[in-house]
C-alpha positions as CSV (number, residue, x, y, z in Angstrom):
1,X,-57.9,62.5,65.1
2,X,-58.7,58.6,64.7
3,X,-58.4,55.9,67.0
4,X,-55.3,54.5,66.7
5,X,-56.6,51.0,67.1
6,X,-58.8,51.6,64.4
7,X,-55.9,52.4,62.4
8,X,-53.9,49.1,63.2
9,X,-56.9,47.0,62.9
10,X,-57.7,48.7,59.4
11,X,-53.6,47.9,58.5
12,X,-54.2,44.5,59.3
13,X,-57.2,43.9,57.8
14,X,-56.3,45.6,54.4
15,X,-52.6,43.2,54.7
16,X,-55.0,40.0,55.1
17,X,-56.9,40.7,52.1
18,X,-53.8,41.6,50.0
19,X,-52.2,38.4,51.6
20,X,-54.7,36.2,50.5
21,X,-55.2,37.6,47.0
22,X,-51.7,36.5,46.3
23,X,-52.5,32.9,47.6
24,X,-55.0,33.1,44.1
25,X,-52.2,34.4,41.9
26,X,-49.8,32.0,39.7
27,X,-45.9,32.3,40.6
28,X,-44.5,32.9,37.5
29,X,-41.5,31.0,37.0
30,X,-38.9,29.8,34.3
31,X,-38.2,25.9,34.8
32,X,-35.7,24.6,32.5
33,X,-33.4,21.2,31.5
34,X,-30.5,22.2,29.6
35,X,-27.4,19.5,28.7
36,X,-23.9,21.1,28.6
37,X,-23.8,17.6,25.6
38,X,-25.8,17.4,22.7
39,X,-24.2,13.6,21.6
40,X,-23.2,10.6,24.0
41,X,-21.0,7.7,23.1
42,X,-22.0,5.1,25.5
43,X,-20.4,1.6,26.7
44,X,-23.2,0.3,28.8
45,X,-26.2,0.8,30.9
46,X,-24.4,2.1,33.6
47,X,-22.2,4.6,31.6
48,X,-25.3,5.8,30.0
49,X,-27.1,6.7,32.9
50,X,-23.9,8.5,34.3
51,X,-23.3,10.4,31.4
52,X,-26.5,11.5,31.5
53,X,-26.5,12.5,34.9
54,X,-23.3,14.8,34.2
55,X,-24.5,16.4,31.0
56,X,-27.9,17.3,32.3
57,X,-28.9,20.5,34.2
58,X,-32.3,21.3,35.7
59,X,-33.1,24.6,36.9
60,X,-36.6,25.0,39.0
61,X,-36.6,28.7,39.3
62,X,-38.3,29.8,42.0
63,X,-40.2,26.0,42.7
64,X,-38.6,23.6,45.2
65,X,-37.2,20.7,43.1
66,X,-39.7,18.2,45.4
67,X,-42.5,20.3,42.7
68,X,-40.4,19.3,39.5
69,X,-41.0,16.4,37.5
70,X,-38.0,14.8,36.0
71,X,-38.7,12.5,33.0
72,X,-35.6,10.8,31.1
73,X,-37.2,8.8,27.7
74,X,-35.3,6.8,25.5
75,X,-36.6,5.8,21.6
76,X,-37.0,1.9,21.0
77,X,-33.3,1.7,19.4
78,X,-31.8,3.9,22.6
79,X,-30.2,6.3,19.8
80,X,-32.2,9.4,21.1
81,X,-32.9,10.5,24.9
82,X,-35.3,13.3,25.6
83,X,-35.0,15.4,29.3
84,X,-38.0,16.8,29.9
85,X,-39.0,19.3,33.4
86,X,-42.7,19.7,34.5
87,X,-44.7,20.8,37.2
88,X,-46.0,18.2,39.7
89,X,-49.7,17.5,39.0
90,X,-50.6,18.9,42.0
91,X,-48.6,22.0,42.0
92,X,-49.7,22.9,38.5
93,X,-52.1,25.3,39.9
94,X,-49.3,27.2,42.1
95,X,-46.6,28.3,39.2
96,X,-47.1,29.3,35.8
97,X,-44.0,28.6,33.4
98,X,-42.8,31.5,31.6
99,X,-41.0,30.0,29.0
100,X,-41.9,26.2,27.5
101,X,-39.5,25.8,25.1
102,X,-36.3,24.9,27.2
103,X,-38.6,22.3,29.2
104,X,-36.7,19.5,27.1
105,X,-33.7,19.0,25.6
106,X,-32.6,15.9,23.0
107,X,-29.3,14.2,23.1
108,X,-28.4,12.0,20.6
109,X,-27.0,8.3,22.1
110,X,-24.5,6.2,20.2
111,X,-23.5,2.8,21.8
112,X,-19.8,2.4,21.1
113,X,-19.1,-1.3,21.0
114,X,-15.2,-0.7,20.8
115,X,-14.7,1.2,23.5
116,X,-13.3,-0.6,26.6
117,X,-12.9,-3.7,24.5
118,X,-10.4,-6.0,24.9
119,X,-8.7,-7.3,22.5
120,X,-6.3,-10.4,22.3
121,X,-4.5,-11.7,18.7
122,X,-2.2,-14.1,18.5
123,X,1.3,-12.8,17.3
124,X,3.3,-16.2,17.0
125,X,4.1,-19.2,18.2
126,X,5.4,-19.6,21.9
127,X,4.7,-18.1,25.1
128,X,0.9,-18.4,24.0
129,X,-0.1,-18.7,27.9
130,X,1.8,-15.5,29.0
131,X,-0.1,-13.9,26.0
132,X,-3.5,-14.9,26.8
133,X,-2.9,-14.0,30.8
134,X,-1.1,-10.6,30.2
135,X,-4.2,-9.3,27.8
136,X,-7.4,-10.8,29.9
137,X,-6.0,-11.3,33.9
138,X,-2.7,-9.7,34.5
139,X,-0.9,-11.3,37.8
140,X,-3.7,-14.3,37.7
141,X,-4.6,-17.7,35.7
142,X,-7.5,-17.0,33.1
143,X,-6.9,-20.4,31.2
144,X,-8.9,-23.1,32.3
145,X,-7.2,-26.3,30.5
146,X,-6.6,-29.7,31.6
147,X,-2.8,-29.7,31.0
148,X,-2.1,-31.3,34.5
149,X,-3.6,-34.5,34.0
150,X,-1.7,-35.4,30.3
151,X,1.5,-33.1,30.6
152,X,3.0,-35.8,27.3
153,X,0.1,-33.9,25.8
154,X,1.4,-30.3,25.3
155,X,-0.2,-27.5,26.0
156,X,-3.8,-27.3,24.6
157,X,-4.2,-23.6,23.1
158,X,-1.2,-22.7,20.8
159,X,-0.7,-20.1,17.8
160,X,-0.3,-21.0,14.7
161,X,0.0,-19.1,11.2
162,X,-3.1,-19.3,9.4
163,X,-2.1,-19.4,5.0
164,X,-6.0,-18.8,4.6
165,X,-6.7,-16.0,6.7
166,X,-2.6,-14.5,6.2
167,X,-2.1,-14.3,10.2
168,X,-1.2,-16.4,13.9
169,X,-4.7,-17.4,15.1
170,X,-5.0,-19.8,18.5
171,X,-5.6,-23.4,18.3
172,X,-7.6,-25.4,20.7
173,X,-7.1,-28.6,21.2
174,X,-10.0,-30.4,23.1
175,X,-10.6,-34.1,23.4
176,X,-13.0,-36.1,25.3
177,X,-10.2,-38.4,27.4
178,X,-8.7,-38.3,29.4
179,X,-11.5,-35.3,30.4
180,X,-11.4,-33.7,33.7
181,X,-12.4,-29.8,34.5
182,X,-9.6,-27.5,34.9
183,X,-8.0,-30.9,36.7
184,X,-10.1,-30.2,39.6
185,X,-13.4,-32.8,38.8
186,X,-12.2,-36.1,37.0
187,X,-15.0,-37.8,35.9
């Protein structure tokens, strides 16, 4: 019968090398960016990049996401992103990538210049104050007009009824004196 020691110390041996084979081996691994939205209508910066951020998916299979490269790229007209997942540069040596073609994904962008637009139209003569506030600062005073230093004047934004155009439009009236700044600077 053998030496039992021999045995354990041949085990270990025999583990080490194995062990330190698979230190030489590639983990293979499936990295992927998928996005659950093909097409974005955006507002602004900020809604872009928050869509975005809720349409895309990464998945780093069996890498740590500190290994993964995330790049976001835009075309010059921002009517096209592409997503793309990578290996770090230096763990490019540690995985290999079983399947490349879901490592980007294209959504196409459309800026949407109506949407949370506000929109103010004159509908007739009277109450054109209570219009303008209830459309652009409900419960506060957008209008910025010197009406406290002339009251004989009249109120200086109206509505009228255009013949050209066939609608109530706003008219300004603005005149150099007496001129003061929202009647808080008279100069």
């Amino acid at each position: 019968m053998k030496n039992p020691i021999h045995l354990i110390l041949r085990l270990i041996l025999s583990l080490n090398l194995i062990s330190c084979a698979d230190d030489d081996e590639l983990i293979t691994t499936d990295i992927s960016v998928t996005a659950a939205e093909t097409f974005i209508s955006w507002v602004d910066q900020v809604d872009l990049v928050q869509k975005l951020d809720q349409t895309l998916v990464y998945n780093f299979g069996r890498a740590l996401e500190s290994e993964i490269e995330k790049e976001l790229l835009f075309n010059t007209d921002t009517t096209l992103a592409v997503a793309r997942v990578s290996f770090k540069v230096a763990f490019q040596d540690k995985y290999y990538d079983s399947d490349f073609s879901n490592n980007f994904v294209n959504i196409i962008l459309e800026q949407d210049l109506n949407l949370g637009a506000i929109e103010l139209r004159a509908d007739g003569p009277g109450d054109t104050y209570e219009l303008i506030t209830s459309v652009l600062e409900p419960g506060a005073n957008p209008i910025e007009t010197p009406d406290c230093n002339h009251a004989e004047f009249g109120d200086h934004i109206d509505e009228v009824f255009d013949n050209e155009l066939n609608i109530n439009v706003f008219q300004f009236y603005i005149h150099v004196e007496p001129d003061n700044d929202r009647c808080i600077i008279f100069d």
